[in-house]
Every structure is written in structure tokens, then in C-alpha cells.
C-alpha positions as CSV (number, residue, x, y, z in Angstrom):
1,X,-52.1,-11.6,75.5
2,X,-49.9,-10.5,78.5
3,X,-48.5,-7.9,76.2
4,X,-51.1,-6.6,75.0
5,X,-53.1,-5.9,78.3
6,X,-49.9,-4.5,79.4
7,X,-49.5,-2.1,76.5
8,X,-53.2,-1.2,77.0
9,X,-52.6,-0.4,80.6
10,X,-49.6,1.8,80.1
11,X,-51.3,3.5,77.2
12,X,-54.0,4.2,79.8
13,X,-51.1,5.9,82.1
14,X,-49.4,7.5,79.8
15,X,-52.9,9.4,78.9
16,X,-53.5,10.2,82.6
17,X,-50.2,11.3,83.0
18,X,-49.5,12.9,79.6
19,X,-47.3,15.8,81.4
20,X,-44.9,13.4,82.6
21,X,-41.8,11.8,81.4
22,X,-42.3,8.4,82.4
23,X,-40.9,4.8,82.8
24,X,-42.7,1.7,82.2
25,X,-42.0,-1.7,83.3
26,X,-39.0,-3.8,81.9
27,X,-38.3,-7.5,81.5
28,X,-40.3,-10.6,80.8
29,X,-43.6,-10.5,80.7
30,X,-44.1,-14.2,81.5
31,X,-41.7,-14.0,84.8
32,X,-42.2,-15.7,87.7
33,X,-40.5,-13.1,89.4
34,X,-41.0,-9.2,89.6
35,X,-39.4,-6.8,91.2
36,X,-40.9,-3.3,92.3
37,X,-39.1,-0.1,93.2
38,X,-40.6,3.0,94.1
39,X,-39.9,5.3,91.3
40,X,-37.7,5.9,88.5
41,X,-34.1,8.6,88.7
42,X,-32.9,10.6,86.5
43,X,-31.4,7.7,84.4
44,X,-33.4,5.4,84.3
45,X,-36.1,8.6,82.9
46,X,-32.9,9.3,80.1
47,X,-33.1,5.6,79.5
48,X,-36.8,4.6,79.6
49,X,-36.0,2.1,81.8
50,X,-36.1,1.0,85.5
51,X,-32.8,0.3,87.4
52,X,-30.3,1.8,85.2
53,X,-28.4,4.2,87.1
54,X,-26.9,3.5,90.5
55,X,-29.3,1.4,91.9
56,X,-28.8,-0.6,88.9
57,X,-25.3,-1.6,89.4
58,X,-26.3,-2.5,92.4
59,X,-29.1,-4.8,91.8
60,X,-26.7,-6.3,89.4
61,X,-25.0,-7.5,92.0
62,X,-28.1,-8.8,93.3
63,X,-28.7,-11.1,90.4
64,X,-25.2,-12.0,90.7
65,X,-26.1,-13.3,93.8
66,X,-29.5,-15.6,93.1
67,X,-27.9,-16.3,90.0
68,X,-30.3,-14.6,87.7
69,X,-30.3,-12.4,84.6
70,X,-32.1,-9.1,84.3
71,X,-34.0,-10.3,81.1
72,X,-35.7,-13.0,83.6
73,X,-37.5,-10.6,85.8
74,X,-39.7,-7.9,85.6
75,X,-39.0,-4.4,86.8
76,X,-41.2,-2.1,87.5
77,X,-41.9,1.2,89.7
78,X,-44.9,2.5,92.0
79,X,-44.5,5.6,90.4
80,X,-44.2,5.6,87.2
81,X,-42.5,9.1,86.5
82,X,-39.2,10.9,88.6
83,X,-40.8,13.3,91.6
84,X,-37.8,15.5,92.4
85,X,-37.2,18.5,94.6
86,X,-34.8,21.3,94.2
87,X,-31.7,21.0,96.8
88,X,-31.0,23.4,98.3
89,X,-27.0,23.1,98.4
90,X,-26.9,22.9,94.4
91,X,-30.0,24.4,93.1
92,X,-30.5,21.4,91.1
93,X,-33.3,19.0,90.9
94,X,-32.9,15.9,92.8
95,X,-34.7,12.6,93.6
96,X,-37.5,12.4,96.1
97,X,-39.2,10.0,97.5
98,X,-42.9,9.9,96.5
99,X,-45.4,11.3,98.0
100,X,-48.5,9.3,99.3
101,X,-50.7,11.3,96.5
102,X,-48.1,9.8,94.5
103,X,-48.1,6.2,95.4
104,X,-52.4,6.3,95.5
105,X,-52.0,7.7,91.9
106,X,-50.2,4.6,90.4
107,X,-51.7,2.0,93.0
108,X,-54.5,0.5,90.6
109,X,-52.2,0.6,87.9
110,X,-49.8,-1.4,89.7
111,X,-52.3,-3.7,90.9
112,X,-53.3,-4.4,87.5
113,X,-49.7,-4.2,86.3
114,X,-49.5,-7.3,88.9
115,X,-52.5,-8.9,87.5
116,X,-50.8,-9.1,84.4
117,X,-47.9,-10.6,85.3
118,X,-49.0,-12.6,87.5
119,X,-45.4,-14.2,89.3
120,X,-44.8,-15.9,91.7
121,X,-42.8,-13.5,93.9
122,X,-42.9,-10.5,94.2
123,X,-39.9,-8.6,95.4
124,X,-40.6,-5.2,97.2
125,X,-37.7,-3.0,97.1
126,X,-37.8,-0.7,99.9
127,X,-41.1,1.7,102.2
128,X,-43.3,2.5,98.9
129,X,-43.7,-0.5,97.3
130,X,-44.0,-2.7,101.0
131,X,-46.5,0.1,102.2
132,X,-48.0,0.4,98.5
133,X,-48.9,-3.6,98.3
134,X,-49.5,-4.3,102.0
135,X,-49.7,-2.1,104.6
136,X,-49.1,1.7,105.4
137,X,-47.4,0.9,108.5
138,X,-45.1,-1.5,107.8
139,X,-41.6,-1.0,107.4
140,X,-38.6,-2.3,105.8
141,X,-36.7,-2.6,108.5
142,X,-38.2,-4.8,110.4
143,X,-39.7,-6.6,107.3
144,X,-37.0,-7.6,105.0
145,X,-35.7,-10.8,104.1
146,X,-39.3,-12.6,105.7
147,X,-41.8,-14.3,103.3
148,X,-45.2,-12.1,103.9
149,X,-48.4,-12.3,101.5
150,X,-50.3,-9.5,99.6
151,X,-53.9,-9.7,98.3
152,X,-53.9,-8.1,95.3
153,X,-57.3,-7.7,93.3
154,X,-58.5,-10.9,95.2
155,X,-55.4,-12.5,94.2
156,X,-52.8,-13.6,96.9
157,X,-49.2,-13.3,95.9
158,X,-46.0,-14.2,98.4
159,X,-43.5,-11.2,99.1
160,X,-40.2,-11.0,100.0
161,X,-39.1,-7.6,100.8
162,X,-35.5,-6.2,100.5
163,X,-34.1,-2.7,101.0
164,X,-33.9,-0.4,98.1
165,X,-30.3,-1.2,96.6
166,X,-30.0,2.1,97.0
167,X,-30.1,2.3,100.5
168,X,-27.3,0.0,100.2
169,X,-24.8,2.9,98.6
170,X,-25.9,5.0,100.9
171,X,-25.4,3.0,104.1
172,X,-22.8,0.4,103.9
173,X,-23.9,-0.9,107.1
174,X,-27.2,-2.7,104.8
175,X,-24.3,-4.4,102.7
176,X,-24.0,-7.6,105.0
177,X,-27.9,-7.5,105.5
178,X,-28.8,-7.3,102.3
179,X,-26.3,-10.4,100.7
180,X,-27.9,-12.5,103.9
181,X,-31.5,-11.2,102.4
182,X,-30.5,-12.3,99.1
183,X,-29.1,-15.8,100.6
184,X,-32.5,-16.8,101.8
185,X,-34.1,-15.5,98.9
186,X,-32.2,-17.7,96.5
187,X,-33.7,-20.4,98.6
188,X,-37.1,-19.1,97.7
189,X,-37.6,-17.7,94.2
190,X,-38.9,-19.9,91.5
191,X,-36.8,-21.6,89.2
């Protein structure tokens, strides 16, 4: 049943968005816990998958760490395709953060996305999905590693919100804040 609303739902994006390449949700569908970034890279688009590049390595250290396995969760995006920018040292394209036309795009699909699921955490990872479930003014830094609540589609769900693992390669500073996040957390998520 789970499956097949979810299939339904991305068939539904992918017709809305039929210019784009783009990167559903991963993992089990019957998990108690999902995790939500805020859009795919350039792997993860080569690989169809969320979390696969960089950031991946990183988050599986993560799992390492609440003693978890990736086929346990579900991973998902706000934004469901890569929004890049050209830099302007290389000339290359190069990952963006999404814009808020972006994130109000996908937000219904992700609501229902979360419908569908229906876990008992959900794990925020980094500003667009904290600001996309909850609140536009929140922000990570002063929210991570608490236990907040969402209502999502009249349903209320607990959150725990961590920094992008990304964030974490880029400032190393986040390492020792991130494994103390991850500490409590392992306290918290559902067996």
C-alpha cells in the first residue's frame, strides 16, 4: 500500500517536473525513521539516489554512530532535482542551495511523502528541510540536537534536527557537535 501511494506520488512529480533530472526517496518504506536533506548533488543525480556522494560518506559515519544501517531509514530531499549555479572560478556548474520557489515547489510533495511514511522521527538535515517542515525562521544553529515537533497535514511528528553532514566537511569545527548530536539522538530514535 505504502508503495504504491509512493510510486503514485513521485509519478505525479516526475510529470510536474518532467525537465528535470531527479532523485526520489531511498530506503524502507515502513521506517520509523526518515531522514530529509535539502536536495540532491551531482552524484547522488548520476546515482538516482540521495546521500551518495560526500555527504554520504559522511552520514555513514552517522549510522556508525546510532548503530544503524542505511537500508533501515528513509532518505529523502526537499527538492527533488540538483539546483546549481555556474562558479565563477571554474566555469562549471556547482551545487546551490535551493531557492525558496524551490522548497514551496516540493513542499506538498514532501508533506505527502511524510504522510506516507509515516515514522516516528524525522531527522532534518540542515536550513531547508528545518525551515521547510517548521518554521521559516528557524535555524540550525540554534536548533540542532533538541527534540521539536512538526504538524504535518494535521499530523504531529517529533524532529530532531542535525547539521547537513556536509556542513561537517566543510567546517570541522561541527565535527565534535555533530557526534554529541548524534549521542543524544541514539538515545532517542526508535528501535
Amino acid at each position: 500500500m505504502k508503495q504504491k501511494r509512493l510510486e503514485n506520488l513521485n509519478r505525479r512529480i516526475k510529470q510536474q517536473f518532467a525537465d528535470k533530472e531527479l532523485v526520489f526517496g531511498d530506503g524502507s518504506v515502513n521506517s520509523l525513521i526518515m531522514l530529509i536533506g535539502e536536495a540532491p548533488g551531482a552524484n547522488e543525480v548520476k546515482q538516482r539516489k540521495p546521500f551518495v556522494g560526500q555527504a554520504g560518506e559522511q552520514l555513514k559515519e552517522f549510522l556508525n554512530i546510532l548503530e544503524l544501517e542505511r537500508k533501515d531509514l528513509y532518505i529523502t530531499n526537499v527538492v527533488k532535482f540538483r539546483p546549481t549555479r555556474i562558479s565563477k572560478k571554474t566555469g562549471k556548474l556547482i551545487n546551490r542551495a535551493p531557492n525558496k520557489m524551490e522548497i514551496n515547489d516540493f513542499k506538498e510533495y514532501l508533506f505527502e511523502e511524510i504522510d506516507i511514511i509515516n515514522p516516528q522521527i524525522i531527522i532534518p538535515l540542515g536550513n531547508v528541510p528545518l525551515k521547510a517542515l517548521i518554521n521559516n525562521e528557524l535555524q540550525i544553529s540554534k536548533e540542532h540536537g533538541k527534540i521539536l515537533r512538526a504538524n504535518v497535514n494535521g499530523n504531529v511528528y517529533k524532529i530532531y534536527p542535525l547539521y547537513h553532514p556536509a556542513a561537517v566537511i566543510y567546517r570541522r569545527g561541527l565535527k565534535k557537535i555533530y557526534i554529541e548530536d548524534l549521542m543524544k539522538l541514539k538515545d532517542v530514535i526508535p528501535r
